[in-house]
C-alpha positions in Angstrom: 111.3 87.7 53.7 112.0 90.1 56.4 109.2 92.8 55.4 110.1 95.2 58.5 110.8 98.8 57.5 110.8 97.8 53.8 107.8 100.0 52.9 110.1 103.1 54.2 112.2 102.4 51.1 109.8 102.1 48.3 108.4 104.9 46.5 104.6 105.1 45.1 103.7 107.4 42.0 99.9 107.7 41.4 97.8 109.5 38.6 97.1 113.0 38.7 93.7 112.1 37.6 92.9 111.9 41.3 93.9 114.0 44.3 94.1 110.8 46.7 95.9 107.7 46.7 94.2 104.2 47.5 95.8 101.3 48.5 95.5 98.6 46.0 93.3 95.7 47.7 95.0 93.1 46.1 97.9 93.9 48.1 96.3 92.0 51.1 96.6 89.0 49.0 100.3 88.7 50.1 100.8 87.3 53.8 104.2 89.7 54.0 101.8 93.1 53.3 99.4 91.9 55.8 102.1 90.8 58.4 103.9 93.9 57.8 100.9 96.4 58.4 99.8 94.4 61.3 103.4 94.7 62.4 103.1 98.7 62.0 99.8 99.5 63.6 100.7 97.3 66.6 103.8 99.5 67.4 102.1 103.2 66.6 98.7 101.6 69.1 101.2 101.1 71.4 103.1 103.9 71.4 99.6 105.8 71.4 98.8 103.7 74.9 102.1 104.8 76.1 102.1 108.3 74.8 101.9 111.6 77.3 99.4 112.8 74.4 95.8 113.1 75.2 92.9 114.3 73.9 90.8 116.8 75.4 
């Protein structure tokens, strides 16, 4: 399953009971979830490395 980008086509409802949304643990029980926010936070690190933006 080719998990790339799919995230960017789902949408999440929550309750109003709370004014936060958590990310369900059990997601991380599927190797695709995992792989796919690995997959993510590589690419935004790098392009954080690479950036022009600094803090000062």
């Amino acid at each position: 399953m080719n998990s790339s980008g799919s995230h960017l086509a789902r949408t999440v409802t929550h309750s109003h009971k709370y004014g936060y949304w958590r990310f369900p643990e059990n997601h991380l029980d599927y190797s695709e979830v995992v792989d796919a926010i690995r997959g993510e936070t590589q690419r935004v690190l790098t392009h954080l490395d690479t950036s022009n933006v600094r803090e000062q």
